[in-house]
N, CA, C, O and CB atoms as a CASP TS submission, in Angstrom:
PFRMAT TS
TARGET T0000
AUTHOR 0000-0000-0000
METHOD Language model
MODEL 1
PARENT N/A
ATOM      1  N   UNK     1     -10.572   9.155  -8.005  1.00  0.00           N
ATOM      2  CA  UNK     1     -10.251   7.754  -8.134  1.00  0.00           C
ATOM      3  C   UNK     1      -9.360   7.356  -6.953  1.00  0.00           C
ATOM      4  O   UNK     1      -8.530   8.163  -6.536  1.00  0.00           O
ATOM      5  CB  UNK     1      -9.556   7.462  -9.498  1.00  0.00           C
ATOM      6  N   UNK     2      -9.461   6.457  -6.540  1.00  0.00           N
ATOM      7  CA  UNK     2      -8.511   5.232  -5.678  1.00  0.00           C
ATOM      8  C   UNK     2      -7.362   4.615  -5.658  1.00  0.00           C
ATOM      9  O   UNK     2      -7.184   3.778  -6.544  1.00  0.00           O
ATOM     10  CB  UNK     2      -8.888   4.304  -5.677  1.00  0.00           C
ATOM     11  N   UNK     3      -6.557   4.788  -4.918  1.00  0.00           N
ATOM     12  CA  UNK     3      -5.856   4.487  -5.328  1.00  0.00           C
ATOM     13  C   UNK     3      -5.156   3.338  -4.303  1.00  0.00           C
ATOM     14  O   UNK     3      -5.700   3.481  -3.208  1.00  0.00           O
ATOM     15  CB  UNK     3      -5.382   5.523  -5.768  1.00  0.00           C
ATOM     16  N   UNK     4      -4.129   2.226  -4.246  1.00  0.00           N
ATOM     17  CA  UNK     4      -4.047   1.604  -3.121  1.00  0.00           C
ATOM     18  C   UNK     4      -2.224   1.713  -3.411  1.00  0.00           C
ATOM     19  O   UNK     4      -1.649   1.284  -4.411  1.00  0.00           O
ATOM     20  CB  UNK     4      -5.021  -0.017  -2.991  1.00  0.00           C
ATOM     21  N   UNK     5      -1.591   2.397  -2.246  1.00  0.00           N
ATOM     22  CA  UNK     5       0.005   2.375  -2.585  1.00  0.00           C
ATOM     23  C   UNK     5       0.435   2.584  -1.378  1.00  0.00           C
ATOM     24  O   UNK     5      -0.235   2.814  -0.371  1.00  0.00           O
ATOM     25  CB  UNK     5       0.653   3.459  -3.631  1.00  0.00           C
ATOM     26  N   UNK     6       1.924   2.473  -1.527  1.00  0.00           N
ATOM     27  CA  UNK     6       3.072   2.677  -0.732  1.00  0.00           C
ATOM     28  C   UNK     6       2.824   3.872  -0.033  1.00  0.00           C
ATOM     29  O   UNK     6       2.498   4.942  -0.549  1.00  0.00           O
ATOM     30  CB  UNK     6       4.328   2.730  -1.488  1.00  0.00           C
ATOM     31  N   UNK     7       3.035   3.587   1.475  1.00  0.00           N
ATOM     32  CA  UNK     7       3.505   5.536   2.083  1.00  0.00           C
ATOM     33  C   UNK     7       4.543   5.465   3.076  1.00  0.00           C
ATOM     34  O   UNK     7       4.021   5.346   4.184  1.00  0.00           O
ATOM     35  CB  UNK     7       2.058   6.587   3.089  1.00  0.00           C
ATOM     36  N   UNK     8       5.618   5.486   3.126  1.00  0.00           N
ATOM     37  CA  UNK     8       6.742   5.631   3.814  1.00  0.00           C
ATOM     38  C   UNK     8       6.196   5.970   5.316  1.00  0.00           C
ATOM     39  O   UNK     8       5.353   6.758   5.748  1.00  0.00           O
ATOM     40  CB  UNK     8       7.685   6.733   3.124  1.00  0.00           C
ATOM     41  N   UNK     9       7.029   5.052   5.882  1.00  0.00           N
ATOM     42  CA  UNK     9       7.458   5.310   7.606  1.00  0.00           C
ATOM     43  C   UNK     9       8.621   5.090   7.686  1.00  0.00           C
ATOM     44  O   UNK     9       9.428   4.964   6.764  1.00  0.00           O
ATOM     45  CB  UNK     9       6.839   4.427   8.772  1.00  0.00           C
ATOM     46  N   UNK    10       8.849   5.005   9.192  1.00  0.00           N
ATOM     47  CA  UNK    10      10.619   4.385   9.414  1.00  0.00           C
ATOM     48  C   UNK    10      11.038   5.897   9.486  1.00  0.00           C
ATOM     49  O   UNK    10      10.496   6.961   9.185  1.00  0.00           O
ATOM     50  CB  UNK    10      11.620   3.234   7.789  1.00  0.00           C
ATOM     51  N   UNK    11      12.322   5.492  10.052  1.00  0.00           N
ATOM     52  CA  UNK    11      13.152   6.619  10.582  1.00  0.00           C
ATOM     53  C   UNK    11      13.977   6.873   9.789  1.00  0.00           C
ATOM     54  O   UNK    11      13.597   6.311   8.762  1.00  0.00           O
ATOM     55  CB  UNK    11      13.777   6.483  11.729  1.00  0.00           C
ATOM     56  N   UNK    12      15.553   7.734   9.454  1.00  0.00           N
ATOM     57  CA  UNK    12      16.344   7.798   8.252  1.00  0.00           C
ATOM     58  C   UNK    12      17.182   6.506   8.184  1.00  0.00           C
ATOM     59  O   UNK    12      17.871   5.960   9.046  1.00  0.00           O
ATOM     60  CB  UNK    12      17.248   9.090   8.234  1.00  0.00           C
ATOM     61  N   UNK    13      17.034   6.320   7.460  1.00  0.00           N
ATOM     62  CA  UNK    13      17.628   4.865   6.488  1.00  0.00           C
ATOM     63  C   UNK    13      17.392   3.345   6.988  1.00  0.00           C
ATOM     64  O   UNK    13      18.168   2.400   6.851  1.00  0.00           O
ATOM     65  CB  UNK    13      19.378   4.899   6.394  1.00  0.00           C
ATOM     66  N   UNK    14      16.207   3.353   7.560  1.00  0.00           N
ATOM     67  CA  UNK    14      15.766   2.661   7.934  1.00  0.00           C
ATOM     68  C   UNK    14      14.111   2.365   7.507  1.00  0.00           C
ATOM     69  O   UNK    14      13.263   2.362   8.399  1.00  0.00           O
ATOM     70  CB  UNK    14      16.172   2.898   8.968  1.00  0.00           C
ATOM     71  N   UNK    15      13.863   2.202   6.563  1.00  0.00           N
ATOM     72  CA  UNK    15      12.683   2.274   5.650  1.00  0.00           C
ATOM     73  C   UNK    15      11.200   1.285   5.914  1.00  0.00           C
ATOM     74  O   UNK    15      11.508   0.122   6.175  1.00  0.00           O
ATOM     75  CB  UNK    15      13.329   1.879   4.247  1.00  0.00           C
ATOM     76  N   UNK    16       9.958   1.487   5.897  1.00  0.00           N
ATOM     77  CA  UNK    16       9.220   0.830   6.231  1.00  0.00           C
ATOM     78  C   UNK    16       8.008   1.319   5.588  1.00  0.00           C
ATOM     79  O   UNK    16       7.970   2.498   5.236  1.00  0.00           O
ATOM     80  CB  UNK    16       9.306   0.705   7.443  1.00  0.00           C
ATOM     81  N   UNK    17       7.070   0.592   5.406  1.00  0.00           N
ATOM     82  CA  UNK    17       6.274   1.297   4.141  1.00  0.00           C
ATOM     83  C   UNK    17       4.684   0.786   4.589  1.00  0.00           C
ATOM     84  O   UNK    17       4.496  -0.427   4.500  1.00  0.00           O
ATOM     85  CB  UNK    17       6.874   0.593   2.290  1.00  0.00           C
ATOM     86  N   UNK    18       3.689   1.517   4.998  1.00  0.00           N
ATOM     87  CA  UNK    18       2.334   1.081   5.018  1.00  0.00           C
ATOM     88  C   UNK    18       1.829   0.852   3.619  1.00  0.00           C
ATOM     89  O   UNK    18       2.512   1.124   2.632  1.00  0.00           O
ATOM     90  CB  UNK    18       1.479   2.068   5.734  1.00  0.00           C
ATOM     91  N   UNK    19       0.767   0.407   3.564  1.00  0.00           N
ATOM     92  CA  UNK    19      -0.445  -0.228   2.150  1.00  0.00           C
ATOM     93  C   UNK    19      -0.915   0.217   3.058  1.00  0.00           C
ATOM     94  O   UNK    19      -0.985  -0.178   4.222  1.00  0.00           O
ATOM     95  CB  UNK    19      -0.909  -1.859   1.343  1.00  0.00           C
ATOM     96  N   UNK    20      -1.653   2.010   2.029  1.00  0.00           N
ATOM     97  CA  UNK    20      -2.657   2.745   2.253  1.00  0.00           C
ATOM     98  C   UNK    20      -3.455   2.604   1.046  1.00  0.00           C
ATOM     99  O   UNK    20      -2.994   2.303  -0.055  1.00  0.00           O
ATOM    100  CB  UNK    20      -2.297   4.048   2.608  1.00  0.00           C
ATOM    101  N   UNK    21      -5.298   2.957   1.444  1.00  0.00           N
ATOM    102  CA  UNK    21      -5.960   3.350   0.403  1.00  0.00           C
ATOM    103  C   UNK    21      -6.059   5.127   0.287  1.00  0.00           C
ATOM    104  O   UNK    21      -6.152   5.729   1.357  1.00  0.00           O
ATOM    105  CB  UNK    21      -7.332   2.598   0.537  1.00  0.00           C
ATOM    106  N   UNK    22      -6.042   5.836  -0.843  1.00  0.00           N
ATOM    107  CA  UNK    22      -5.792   7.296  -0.876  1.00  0.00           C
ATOM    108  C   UNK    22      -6.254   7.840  -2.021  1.00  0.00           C
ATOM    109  O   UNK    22      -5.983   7.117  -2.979  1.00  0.00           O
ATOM    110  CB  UNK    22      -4.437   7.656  -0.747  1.00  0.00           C
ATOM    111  N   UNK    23      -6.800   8.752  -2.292  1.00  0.00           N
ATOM    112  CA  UNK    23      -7.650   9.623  -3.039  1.00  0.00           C
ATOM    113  C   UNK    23      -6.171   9.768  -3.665  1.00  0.00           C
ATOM    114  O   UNK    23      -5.176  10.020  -2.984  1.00  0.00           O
ATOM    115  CB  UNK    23      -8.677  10.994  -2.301  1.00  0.00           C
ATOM    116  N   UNK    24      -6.169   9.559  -5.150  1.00  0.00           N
ATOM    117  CA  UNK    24      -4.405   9.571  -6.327  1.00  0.00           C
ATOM    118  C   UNK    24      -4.131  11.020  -6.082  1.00  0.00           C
ATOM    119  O   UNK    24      -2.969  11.370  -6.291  1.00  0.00           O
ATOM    120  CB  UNK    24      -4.547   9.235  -8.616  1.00  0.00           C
ATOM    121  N   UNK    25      -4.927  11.873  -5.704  1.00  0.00           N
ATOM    122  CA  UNK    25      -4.897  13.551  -5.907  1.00  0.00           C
ATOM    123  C   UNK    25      -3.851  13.730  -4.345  1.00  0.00           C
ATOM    124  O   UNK    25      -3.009  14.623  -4.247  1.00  0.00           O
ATOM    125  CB  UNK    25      -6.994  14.558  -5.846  1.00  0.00           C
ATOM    126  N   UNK    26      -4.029  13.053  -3.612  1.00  0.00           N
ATOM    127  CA  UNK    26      -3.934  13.555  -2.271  1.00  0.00           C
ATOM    128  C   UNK    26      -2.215  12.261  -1.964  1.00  0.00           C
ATOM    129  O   UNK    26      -1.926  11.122  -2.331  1.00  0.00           O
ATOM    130  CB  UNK    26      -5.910  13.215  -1.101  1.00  0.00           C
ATOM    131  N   UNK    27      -1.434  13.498  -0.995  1.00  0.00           N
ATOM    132  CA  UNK    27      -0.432  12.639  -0.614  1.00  0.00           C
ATOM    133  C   UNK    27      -0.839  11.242   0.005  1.00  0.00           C
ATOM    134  O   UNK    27      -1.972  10.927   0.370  1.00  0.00           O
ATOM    135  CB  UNK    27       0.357  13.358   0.287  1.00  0.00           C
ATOM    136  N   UNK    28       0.177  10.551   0.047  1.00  0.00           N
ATOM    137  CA  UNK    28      -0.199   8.710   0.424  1.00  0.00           C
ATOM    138  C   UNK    28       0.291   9.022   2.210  1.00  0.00           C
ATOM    139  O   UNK    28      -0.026   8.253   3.118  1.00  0.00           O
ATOM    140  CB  UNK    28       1.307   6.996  -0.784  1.00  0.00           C
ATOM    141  N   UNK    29       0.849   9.898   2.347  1.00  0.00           N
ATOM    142  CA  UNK    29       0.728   9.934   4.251  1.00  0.00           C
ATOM    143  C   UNK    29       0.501  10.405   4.614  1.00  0.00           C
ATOM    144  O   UNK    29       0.961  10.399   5.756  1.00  0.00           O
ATOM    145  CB  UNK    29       1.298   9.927   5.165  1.00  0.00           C
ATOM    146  N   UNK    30      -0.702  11.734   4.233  1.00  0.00           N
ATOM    147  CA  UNK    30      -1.429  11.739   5.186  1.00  0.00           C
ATOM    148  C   UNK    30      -2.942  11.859   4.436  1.00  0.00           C
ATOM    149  O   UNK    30      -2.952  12.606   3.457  1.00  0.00           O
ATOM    150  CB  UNK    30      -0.955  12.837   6.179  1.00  0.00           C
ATOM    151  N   UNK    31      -3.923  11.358   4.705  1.00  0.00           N
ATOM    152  CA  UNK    31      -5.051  11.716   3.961  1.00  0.00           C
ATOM    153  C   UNK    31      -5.799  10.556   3.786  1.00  0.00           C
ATOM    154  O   UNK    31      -6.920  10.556   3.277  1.00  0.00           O
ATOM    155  CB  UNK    31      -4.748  12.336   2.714  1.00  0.00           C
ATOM    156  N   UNK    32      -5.022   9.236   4.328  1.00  0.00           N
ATOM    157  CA  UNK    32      -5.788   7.639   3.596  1.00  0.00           C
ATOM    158  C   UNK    32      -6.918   7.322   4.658  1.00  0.00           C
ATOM    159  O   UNK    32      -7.161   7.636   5.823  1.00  0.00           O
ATOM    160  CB  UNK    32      -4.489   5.949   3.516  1.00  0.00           C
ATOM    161  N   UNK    33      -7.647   6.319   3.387  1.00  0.00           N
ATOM    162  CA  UNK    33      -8.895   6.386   3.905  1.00  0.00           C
ATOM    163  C   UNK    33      -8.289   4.900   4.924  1.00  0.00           C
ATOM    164  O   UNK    33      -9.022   4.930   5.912  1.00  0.00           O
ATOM    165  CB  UNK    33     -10.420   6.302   2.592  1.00  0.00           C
ATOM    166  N   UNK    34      -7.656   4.115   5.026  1.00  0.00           N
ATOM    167  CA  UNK    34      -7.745   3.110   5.558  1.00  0.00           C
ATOM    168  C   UNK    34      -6.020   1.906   5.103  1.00  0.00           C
ATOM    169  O   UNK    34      -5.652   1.633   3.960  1.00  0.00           O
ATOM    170  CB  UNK    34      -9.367   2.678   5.032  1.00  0.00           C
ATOM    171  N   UNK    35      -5.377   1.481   6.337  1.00  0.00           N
ATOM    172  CA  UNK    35      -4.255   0.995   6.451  1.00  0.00           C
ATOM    173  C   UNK    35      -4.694  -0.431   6.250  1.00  0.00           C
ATOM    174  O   UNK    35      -5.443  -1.025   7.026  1.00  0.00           O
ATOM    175  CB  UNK    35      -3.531   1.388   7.681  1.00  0.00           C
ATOM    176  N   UNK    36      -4.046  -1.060   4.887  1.00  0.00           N
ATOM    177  CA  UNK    36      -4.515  -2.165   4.638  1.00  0.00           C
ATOM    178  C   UNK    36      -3.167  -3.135   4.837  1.00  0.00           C
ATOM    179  O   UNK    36      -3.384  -4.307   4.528  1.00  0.00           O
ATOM    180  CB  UNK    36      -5.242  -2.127   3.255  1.00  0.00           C
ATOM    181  N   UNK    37      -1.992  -2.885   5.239  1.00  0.00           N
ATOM    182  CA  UNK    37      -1.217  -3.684   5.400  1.00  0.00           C
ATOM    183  C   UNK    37       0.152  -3.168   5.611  1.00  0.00           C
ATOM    184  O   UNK    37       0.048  -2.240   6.414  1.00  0.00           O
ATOM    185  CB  UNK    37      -1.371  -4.450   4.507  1.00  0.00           C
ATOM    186  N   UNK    38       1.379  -3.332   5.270  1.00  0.00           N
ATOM    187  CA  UNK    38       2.959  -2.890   5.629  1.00  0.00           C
ATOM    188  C   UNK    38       3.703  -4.288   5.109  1.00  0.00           C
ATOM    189  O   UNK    38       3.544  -5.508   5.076  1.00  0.00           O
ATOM    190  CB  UNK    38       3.295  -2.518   7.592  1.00  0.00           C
ATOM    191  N   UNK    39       4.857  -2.975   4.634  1.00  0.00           N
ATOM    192  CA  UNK    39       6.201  -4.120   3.805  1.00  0.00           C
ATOM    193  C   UNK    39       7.238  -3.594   4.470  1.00  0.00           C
ATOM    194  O   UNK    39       7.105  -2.442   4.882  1.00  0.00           O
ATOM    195  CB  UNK    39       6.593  -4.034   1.870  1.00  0.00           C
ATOM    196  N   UNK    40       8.595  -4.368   4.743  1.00  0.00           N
ATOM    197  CA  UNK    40       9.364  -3.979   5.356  1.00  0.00           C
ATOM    198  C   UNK    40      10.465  -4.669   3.904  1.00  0.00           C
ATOM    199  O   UNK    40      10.412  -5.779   3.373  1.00  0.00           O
ATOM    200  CB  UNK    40       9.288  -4.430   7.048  1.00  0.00           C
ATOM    201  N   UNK    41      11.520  -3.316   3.570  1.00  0.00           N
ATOM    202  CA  UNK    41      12.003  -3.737   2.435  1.00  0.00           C
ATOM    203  C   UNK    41      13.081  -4.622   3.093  1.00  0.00           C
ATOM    204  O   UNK    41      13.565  -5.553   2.450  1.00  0.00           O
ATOM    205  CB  UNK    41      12.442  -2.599   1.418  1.00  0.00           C
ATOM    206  N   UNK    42      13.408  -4.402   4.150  1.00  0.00           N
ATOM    207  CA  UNK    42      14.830  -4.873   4.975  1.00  0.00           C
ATOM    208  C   UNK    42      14.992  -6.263   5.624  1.00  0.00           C
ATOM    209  O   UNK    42      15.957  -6.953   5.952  1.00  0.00           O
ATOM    210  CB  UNK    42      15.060  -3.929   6.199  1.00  0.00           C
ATOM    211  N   UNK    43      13.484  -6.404   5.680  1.00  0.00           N
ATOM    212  CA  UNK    43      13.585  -8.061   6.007  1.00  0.00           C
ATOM    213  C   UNK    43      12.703  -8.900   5.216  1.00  0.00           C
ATOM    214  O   UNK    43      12.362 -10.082   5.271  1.00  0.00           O
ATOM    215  CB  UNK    43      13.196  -8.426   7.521  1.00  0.00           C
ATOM    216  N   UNK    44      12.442  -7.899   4.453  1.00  0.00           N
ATOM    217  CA  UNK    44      11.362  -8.748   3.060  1.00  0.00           C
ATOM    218  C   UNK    44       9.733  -8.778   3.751  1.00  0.00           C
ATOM    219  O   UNK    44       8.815  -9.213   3.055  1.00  0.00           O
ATOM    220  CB  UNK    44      11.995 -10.972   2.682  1.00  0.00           C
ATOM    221  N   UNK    45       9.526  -8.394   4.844  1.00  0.00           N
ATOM    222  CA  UNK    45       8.257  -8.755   5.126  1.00  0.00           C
ATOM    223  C   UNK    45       7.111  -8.204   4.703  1.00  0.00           C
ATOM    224  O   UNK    45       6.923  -7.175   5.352  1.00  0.00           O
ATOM    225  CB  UNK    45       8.158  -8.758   6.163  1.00  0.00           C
ATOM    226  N   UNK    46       6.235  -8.400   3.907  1.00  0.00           N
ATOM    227  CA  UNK    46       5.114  -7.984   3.109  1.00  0.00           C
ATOM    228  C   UNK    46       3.419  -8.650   4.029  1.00  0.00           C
ATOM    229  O   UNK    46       3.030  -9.802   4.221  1.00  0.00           O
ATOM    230  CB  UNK    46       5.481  -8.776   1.312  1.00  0.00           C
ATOM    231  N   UNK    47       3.119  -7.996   4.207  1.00  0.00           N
ATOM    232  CA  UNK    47       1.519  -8.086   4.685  1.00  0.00           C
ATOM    233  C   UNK    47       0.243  -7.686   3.803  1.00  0.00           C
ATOM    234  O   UNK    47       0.337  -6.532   3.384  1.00  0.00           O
ATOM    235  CB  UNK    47       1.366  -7.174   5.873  1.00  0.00           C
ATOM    236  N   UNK    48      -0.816  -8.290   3.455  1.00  0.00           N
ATOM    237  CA  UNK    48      -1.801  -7.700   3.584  1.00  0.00           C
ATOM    238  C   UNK    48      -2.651  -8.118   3.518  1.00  0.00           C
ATOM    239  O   UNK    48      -2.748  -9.318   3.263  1.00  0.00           O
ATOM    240  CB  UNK    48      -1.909  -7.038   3.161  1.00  0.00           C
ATOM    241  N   UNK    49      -3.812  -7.245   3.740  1.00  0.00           N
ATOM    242  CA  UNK    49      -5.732  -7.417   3.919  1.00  0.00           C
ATOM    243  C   UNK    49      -5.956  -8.153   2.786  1.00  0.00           C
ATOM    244  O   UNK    49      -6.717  -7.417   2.157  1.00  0.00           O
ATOM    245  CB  UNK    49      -6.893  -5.824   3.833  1.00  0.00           C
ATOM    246  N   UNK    50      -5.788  -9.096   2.147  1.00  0.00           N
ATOM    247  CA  UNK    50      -6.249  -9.139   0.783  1.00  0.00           C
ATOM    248  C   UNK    50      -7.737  -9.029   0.231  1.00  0.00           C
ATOM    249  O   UNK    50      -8.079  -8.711  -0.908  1.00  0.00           O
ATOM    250  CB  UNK    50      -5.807 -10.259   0.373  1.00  0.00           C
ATOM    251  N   UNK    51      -8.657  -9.420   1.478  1.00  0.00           N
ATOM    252  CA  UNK    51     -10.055  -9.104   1.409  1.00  0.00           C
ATOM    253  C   UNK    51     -10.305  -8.232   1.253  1.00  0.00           C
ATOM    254  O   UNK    51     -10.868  -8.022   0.179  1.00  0.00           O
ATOM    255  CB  UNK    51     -10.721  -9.277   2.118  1.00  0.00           C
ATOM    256  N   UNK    52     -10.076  -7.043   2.212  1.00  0.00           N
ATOM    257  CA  UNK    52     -10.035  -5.807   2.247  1.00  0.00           C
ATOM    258  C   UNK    52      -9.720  -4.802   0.954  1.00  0.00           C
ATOM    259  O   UNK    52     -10.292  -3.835   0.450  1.00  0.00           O
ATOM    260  CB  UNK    52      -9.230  -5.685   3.170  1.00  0.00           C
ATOM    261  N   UNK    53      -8.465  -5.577   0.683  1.00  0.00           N
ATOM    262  CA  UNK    53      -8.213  -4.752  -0.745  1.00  0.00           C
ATOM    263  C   UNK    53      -8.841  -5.180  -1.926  1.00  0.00           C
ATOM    264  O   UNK    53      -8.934  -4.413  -2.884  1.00  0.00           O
ATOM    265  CB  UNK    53      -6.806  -4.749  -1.157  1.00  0.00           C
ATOM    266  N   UNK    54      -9.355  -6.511  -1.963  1.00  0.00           N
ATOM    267  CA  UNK    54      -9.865  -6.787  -3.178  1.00  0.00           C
ATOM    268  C   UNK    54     -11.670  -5.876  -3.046  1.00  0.00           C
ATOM    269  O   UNK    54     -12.230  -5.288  -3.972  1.00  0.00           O
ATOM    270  CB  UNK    54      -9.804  -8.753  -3.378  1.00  0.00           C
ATOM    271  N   UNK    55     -12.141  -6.032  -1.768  1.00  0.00           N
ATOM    272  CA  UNK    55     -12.948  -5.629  -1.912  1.00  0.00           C
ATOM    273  C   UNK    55     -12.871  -3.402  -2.702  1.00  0.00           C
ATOM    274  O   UNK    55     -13.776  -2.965  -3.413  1.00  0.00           O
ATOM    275  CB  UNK    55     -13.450  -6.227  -0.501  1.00  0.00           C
ATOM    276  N   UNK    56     -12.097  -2.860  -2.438  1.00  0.00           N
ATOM    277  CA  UNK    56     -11.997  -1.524  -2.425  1.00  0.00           C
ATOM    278  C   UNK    56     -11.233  -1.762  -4.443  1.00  0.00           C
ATOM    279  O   UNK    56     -11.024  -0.817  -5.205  1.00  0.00           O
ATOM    280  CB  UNK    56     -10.783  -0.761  -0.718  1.00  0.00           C
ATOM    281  N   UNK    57     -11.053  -2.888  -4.694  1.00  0.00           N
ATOM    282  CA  UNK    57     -10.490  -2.778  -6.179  1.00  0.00           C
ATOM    283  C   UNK    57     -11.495  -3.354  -7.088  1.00  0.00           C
ATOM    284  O   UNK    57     -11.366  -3.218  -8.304  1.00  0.00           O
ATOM    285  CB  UNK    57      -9.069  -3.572  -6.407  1.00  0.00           C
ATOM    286  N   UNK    58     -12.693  -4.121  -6.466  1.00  0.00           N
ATOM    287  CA  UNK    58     -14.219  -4.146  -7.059  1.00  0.00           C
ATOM    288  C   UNK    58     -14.998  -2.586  -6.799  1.00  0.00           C
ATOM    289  O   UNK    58     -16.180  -2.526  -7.135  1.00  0.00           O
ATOM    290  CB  UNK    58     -15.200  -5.505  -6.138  1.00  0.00           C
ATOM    291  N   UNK    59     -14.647  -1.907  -6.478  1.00  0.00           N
ATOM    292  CA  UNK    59     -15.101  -0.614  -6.392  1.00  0.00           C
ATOM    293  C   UNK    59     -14.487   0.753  -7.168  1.00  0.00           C
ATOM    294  O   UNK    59     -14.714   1.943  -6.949  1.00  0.00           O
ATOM    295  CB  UNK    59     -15.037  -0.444  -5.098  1.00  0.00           C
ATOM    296  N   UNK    60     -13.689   0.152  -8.085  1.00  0.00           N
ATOM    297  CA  UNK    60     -12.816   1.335  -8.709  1.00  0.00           C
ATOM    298  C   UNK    60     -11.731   1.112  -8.032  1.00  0.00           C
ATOM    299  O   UNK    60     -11.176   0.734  -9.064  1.00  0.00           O
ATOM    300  CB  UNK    60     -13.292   2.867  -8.568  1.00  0.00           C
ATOM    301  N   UNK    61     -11.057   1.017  -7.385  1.00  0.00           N
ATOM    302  CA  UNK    61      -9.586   1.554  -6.647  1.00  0.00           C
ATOM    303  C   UNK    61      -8.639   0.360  -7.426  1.00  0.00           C
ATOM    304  O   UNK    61      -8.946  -0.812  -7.647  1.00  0.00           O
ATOM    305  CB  UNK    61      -9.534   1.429  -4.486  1.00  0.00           C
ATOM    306  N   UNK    62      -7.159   1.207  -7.818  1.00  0.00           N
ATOM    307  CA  UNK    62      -6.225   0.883  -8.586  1.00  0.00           C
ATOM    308  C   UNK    62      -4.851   0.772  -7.881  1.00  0.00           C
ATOM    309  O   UNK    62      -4.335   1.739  -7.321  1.00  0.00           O
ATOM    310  CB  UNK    62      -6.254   1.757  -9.601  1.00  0.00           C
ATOM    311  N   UNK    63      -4.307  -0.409  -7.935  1.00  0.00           N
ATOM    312  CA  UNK    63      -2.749  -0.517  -7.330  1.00  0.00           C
ATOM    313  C   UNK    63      -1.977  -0.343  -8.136  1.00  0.00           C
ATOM    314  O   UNK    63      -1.944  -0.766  -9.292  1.00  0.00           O
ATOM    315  CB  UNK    63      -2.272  -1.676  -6.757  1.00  0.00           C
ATOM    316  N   UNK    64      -0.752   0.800  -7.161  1.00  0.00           N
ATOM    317  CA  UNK    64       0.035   1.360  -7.757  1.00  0.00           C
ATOM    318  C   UNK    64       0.845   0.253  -8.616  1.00  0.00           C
ATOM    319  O   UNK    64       0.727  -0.964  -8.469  1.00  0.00           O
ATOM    320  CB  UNK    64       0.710   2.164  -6.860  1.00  0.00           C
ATOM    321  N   UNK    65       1.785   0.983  -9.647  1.00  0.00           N
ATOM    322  CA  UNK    65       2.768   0.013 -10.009  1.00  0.00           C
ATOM    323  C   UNK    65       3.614  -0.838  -9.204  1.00  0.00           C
ATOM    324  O   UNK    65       3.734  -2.035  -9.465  1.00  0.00           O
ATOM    325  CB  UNK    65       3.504   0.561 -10.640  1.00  0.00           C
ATOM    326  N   UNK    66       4.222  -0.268  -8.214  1.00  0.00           N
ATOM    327  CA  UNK    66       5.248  -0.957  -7.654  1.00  0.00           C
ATOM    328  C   UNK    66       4.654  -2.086  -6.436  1.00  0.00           C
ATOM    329  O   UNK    66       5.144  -3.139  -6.029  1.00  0.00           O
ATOM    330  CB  UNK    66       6.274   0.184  -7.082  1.00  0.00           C
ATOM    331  N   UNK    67       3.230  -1.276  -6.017  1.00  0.00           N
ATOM    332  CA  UNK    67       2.666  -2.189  -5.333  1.00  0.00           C
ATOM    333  C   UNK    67       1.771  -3.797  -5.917  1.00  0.00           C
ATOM    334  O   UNK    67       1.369  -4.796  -5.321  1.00  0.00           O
ATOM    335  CB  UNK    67       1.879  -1.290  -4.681  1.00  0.00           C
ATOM    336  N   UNK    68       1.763  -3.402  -7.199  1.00  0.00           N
ATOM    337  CA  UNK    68       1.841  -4.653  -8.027  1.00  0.00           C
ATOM    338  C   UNK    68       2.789  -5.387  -8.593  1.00  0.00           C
ATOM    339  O   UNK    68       2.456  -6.214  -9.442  1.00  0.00           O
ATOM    340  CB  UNK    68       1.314  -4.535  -8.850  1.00  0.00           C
ATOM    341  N   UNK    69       3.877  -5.258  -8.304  1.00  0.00           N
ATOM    342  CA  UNK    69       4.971  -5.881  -8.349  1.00  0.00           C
ATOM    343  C   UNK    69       5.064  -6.309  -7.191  1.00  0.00           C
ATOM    344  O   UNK    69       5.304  -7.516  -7.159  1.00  0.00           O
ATOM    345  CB  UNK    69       5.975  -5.263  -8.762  1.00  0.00           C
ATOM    346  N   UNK    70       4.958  -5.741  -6.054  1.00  0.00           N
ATOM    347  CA  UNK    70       5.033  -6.415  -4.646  1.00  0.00           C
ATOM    348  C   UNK    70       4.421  -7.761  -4.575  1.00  0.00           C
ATOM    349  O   UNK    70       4.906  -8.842  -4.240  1.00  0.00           O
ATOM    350  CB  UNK    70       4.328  -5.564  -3.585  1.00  0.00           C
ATOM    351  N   UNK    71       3.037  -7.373  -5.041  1.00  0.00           N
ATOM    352  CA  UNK    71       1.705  -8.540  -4.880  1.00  0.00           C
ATOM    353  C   UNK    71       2.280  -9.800  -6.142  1.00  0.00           C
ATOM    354  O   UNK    71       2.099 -11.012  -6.019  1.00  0.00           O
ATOM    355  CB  UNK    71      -0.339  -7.595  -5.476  1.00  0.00           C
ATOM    356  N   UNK    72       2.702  -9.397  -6.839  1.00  0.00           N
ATOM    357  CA  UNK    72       3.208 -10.516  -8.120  1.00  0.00           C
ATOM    358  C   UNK    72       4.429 -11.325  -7.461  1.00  0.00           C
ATOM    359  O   UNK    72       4.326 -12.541  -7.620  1.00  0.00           O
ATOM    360  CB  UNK    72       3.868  -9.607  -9.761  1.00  0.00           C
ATOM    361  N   UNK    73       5.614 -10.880  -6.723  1.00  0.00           N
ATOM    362  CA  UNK    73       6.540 -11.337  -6.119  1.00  0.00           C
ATOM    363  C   UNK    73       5.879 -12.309  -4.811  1.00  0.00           C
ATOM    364  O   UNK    73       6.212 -13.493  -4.754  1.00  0.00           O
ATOM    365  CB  UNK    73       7.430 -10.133  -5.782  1.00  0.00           C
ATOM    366  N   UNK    74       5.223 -11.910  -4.097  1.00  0.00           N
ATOM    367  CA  UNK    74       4.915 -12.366  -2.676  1.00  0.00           C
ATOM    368  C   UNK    74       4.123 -13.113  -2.898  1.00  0.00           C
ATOM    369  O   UNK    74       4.224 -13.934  -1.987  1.00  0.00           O
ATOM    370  CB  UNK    74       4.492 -11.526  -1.672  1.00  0.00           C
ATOM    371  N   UNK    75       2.854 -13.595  -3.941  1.00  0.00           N
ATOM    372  CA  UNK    75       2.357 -14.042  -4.175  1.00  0.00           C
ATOM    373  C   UNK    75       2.080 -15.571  -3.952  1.00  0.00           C
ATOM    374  O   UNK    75       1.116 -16.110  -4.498  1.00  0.00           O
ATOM    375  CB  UNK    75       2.492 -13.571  -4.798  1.00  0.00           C
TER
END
């Protein structure tokens, strides 16, 4: 199954987060099938494909919790 979530970048304490798609079995940095966007918690900035992702969530693929809280806030 599919999964669409958070995978940490950024340097130490300085945090930055891609929207990856990723097999739920397999870590979220390294292994994704495809970079659908980036949130930056520090200046609030949230991005994404929304086409892209809606299309891969008509196909089975499931957003994480927190990344649905993202999408509910930014909305």
């Amino acid at each position: 199954m599919l999964k669409i979530r958070l995978s940490r970048a950024g340097r130490k304490h300085v945090p930055f987060y891609r929207i990856v798609v990723t097999e739920h079995s397999q870590a979220a940095k390294h292994g994704y099938l495809q970079i659908l966007g980036h949130y930056n918690p520090i200046t609030k900035e949230f991005v994404l494909d929304k086409e892209t992702a809606d299309k891969f969530v008509k196909n089975g693929a499931q957003y994480s919790d927190t990344l649905k809280k993202l999408i509910e806030r930014n909305a």
